[in-house]
LOVO-776865 format. One record per residue (C-alpha): residue number from 1; z, x, y. Coordinates in Angstrom, 1 decimal. Example, Ala and Ser with C-alpha at 12.3 -4.5 7.8 and 13.67 -1.06 7.14 Angstrom:
<sites>
num	zz	xx	yy
1	7.8	12.3	-4.5
2	7.1	13.7	-1.1
</sites>
This chain:
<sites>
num	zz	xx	yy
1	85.3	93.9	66.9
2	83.8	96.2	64.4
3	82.3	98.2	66.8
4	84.8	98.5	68.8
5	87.1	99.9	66.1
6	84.7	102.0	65.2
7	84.6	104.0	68.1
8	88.3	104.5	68.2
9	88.6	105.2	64.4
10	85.3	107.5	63.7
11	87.0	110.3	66.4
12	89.5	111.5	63.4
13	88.3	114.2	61.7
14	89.2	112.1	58.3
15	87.2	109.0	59.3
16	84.0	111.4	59.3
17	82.8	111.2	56.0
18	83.4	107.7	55.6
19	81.9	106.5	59.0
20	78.4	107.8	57.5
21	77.6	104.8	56.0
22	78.5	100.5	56.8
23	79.8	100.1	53.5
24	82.8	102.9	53.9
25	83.0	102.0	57.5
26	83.7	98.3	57.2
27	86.0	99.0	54.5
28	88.2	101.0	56.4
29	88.1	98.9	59.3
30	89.4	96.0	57.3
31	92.4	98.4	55.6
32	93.3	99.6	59.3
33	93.8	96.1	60.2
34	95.9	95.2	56.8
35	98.0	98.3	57.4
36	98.8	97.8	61.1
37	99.5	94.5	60.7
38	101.8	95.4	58.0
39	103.5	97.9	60.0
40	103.8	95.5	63.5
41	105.2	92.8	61.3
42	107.7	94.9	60.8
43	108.4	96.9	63.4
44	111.9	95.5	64.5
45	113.7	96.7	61.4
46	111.0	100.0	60.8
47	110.5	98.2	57.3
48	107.1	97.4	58.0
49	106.0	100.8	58.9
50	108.1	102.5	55.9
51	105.8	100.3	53.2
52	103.1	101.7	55.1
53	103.7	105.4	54.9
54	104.4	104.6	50.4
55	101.4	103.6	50.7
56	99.3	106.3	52.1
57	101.3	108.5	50.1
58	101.0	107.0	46.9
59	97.8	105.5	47.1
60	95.0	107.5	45.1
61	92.4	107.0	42.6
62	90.1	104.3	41.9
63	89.2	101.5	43.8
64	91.1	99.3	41.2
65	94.0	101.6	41.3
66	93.9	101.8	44.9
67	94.3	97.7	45.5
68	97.1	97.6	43.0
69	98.9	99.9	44.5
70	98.9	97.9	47.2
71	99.8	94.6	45.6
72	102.7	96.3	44.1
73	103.5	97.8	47.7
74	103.1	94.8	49.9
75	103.6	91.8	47.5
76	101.6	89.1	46.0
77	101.2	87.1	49.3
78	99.0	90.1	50.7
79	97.2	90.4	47.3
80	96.1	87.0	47.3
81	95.7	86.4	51.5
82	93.3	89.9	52.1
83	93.1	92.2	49.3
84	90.4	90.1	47.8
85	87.7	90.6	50.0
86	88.9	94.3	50.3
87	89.1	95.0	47.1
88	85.4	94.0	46.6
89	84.5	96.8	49.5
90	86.4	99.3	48.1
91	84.8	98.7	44.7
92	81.4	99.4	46.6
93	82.7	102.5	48.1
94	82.0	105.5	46.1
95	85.0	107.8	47.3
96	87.6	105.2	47.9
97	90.6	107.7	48.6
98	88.9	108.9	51.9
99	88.5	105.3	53.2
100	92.5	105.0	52.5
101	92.8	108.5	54.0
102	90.9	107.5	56.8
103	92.7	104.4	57.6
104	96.2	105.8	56.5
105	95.5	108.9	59.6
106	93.6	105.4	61.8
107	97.3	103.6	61.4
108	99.2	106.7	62.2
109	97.2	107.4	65.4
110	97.3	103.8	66.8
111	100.9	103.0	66.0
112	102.3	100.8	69.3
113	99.7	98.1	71.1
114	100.5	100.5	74.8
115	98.2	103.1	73.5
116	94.6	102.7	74.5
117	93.2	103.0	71.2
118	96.2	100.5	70.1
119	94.4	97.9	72.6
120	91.3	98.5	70.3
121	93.4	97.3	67.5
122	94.6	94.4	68.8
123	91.9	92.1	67.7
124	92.5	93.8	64.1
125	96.0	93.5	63.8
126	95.5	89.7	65.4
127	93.2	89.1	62.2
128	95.1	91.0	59.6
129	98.4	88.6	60.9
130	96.4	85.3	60.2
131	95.1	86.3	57.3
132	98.6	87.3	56.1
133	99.8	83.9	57.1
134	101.8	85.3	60.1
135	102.6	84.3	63.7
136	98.9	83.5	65.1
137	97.5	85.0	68.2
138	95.8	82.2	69.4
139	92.6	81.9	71.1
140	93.2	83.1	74.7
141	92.2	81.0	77.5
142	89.9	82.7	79.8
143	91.1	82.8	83.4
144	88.9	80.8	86.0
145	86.4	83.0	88.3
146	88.0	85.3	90.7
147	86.5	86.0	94.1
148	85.6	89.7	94.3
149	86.6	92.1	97.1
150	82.8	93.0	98.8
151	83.9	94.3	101.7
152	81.1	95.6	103.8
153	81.1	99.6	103.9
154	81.0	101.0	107.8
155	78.0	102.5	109.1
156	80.3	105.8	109.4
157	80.9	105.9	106.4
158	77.0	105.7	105.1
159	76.5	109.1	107.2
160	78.8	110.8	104.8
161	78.6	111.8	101.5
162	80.2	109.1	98.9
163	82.0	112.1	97.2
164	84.1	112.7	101.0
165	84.6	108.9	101.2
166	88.3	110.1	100.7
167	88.5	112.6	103.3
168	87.9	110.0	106.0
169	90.6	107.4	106.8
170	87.9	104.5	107.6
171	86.4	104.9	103.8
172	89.2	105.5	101.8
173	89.1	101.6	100.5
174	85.6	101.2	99.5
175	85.2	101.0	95.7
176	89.0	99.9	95.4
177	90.7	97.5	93.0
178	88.9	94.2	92.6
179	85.8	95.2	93.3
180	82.2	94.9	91.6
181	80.9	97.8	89.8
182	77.6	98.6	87.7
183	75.8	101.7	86.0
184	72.8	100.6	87.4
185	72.0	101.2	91.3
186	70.0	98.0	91.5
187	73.4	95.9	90.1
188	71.6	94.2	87.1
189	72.9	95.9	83.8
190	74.0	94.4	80.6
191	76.3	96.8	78.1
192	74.4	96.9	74.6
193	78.1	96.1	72.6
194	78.6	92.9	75.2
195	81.3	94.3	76.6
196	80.1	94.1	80.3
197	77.5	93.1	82.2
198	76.2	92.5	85.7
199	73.6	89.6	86.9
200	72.8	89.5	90.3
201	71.0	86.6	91.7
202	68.8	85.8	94.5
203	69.4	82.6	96.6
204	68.1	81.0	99.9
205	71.5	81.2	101.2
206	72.1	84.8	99.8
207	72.9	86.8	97.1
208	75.3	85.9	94.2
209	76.5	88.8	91.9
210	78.3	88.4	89.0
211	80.7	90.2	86.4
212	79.9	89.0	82.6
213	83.0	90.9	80.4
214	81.2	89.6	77.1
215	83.9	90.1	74.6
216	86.5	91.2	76.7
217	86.4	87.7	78.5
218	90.0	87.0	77.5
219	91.6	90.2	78.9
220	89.4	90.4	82.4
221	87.6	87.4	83.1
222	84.4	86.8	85.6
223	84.4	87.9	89.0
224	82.0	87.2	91.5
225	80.8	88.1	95.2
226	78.8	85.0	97.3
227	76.9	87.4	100.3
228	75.5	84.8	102.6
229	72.4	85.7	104.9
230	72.3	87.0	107.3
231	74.6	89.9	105.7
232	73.1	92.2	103.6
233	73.7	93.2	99.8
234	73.6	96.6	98.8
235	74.7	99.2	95.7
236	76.4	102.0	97.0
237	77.4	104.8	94.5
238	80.9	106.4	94.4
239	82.7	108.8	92.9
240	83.6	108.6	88.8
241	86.2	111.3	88.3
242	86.3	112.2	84.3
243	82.6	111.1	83.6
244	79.2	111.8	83.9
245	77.4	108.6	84.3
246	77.0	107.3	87.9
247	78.8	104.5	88.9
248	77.6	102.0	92.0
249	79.9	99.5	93.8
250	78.7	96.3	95.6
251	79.1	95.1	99.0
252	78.2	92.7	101.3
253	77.4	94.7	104.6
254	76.7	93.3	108.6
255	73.7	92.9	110.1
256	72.1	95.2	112.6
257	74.0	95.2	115.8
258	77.2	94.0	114.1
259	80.4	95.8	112.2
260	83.0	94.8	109.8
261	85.6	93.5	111.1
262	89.0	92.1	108.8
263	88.4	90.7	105.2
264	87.9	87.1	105.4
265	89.4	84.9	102.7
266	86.0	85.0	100.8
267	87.0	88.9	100.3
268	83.8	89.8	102.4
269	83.8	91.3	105.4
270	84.2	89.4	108.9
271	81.2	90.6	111.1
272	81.9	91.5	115.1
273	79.1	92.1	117.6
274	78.9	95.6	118.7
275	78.5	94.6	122.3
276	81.9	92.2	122.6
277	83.7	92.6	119.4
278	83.5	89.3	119.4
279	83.2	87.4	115.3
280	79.1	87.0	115.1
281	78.2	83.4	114.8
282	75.5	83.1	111.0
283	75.5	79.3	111.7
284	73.6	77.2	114.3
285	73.3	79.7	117.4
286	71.1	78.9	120.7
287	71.8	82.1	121.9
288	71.4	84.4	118.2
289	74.6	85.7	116.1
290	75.6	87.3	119.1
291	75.9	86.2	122.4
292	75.7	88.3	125.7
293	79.5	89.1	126.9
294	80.9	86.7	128.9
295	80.5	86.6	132.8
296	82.9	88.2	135.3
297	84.9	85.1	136.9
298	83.5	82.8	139.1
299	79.9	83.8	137.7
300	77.4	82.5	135.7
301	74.5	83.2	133.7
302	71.2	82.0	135.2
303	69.3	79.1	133.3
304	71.3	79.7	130.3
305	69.5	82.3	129.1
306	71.5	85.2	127.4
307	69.0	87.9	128.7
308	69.6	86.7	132.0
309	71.9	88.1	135.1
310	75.5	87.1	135.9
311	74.8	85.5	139.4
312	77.4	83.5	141.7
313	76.8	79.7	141.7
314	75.4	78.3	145.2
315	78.4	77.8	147.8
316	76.7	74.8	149.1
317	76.7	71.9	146.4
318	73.3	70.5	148.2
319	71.2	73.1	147.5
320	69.0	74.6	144.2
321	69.9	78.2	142.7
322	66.1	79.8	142.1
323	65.5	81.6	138.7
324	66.0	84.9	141.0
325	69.7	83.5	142.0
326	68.7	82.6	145.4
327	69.8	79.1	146.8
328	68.0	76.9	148.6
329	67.4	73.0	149.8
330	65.7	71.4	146.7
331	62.4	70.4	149.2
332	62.0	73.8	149.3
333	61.7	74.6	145.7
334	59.0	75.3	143.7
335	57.6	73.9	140.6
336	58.3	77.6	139.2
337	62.0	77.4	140.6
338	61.3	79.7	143.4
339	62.4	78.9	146.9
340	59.8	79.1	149.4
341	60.4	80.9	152.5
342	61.1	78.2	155.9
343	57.5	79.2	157.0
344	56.1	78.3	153.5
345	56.1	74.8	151.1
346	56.1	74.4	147.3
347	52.7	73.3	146.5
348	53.4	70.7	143.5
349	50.0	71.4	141.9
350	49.9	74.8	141.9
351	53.7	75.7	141.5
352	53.3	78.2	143.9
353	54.3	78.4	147.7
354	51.5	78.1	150.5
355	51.7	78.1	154.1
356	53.4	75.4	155.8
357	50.4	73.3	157.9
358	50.5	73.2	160.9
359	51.5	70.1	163.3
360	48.4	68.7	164.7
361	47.6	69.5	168.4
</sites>
């Protein structure tokens, strides 16, 4: 939480001196939190924030002077719930009127939780009202697992530069809301202040990436993305308006010969053949993810093989169709399934067709 607060706190020109050292800096972390909890507590009859602003305008001196100023401001029950621990800080601190400077200008700055250096406070007002014996945030509970969106990117839009993506109707969506996102263009990344991190994992069924929001678990959660084989993972990088570090987004793309179709309730793509549009089949297949296109009617394809020509089944029920779609009567075919010409038999240990012998004289 410290850290946190310290990077919305040390921006303020009067929080410069003090954030030089962890002594001053911890100090005025823990009177930020006293006085915006104050002021919140109060905030429905403006009472709250009116002690407040005494405070930071009558507050000077020593450390000792400093703390009761505050008891007299706030009241005994603040004295004995906080103001011990803080006033041992402040006693540490050699310039004690910039640390209440510094958290008097914090307080002023981050008045109202809708700001986004308010939501850095939150955790600090959250403490400062437990300590004071106030209404208790609670611990949150942290949302189950959410499903990504890992839609697979179009092979269109991989021939274009990510920063058009926007210019193009078919890759307007990619890196939209829900999705996975990481500094790193290999995924795996872990934030130094555990505030995010990604782990991507390597399965015999696939790939699993997932979101780890470290201290922020309560206000986003885990997300992940299951991309099953035979689709194929990738970190593609998109645009980052307002910053300079590059940012990569994660989907779960089709196979050669196929393209993304709709998204499928498992928020990945749905994979159709390029040859029939038709869903590809990643499970058991005889004839591979994508079967040939269907036969015109009243056709079929020989043996069964989807490499195979369309032919016309035999019009007589009798005979044998050949493996070149010919049709003959069954003595006549091969061991090879060829259909020997009248003047020629199927010779059963060659597989082959020889000349029919002639009848004895």
């Amino acid at each position: 939480m410290a850290d946190a607060l310290a990077g919305t706190l040390s921006a303020g020109w009067a929080c410069k001196s003090v954030y030089q050292d962890d002594t001053s800096r911890y100090a005025a972390i823990a009177l930020t939190a006293v006085l915006t909890g104050v002021a919140a507590q109060g905030s429905d009859t403006g009472k709250g924030q009116a002690l407040v602003d005494q405070f930071c305008a009558e507050a000077q001196g020593s450390a000792d002077q400093i703390v009761s100023k505050l008891n007299t401001i706030f009241g005994n029950a603040v004295a004995e719930a906080v103001l011990g621990d803080l006033s041992k800080q402040l006693a540490a601190v050699g310039a004690a009127a910039d640390v209440v400077k510094c958290s008097c200008k914090s307080e002023q700055t981050t008045i109202g939780l809708g700001s986004e250096a308010g939501n850095c406070l939150e955790e600090a007002l959250c403490w400062g009202q437990e300590q004071l014996g106030w209404q208790s945030c609670g611990k949150c509970e942290v949302r189950p697992p959410v499903r990504a969106v890992c839609a697979a990117i179009p092979e269109s839009c991989r021939k274009i530069h990510f920063k058009d993506w926007s210019k193009h109707a078919e890759c307007q969506g990619i890196g939209g809301a829900g999705s996975i996102f990481s500094p790193s263009s290999k995924g795996s990344y872990k934030d130094t202040y555990d505030r995010y991190g990604v782990s991507v994992v390597e399965t015999g069924d696939g790939t699993l990436v997932v979101t780890d929001p470290g201290q922020y678990a309560c206000h986003s959660g885990i997300t992940y993305c299951s991309c099953p084989k035979p689709m194929v993972p990738k970190w593609s990088q998109v645009a980052n308006p307002g910053s300079g570090d590059n940012k990569y987004v994660f989907s779960c793309d089709c196979p050669k010969g196929t393209h993304p179709g709709k998204l499928t309730a498992d928020n990945i793509s749905e994979c159709l053949c390029d040859e029939t549009n038709q869903v590809a089949s990643f499970g058991f297949a005889p004839f591979g993810m994508c079967p040939p296109p269907a036969c015109p009617a009243g056709q079929t394809r020989l043996g069964g093989d989807k490499n195979s020509p369309c032919v016309t089944p035999c019009s007589d029920k009798s005979q044998g169709m050949a493996f070149d779609g010919s049709c003959c009567d069954p003595v006549q075919m091969s061991n090879c399934g060829e259909c020997c010409a009248p003047d020629t038999v199927p010779n059963v240990k060659t597989g082959s067709c020889e000349p029919r012998p002639k009848p004895p004289k």
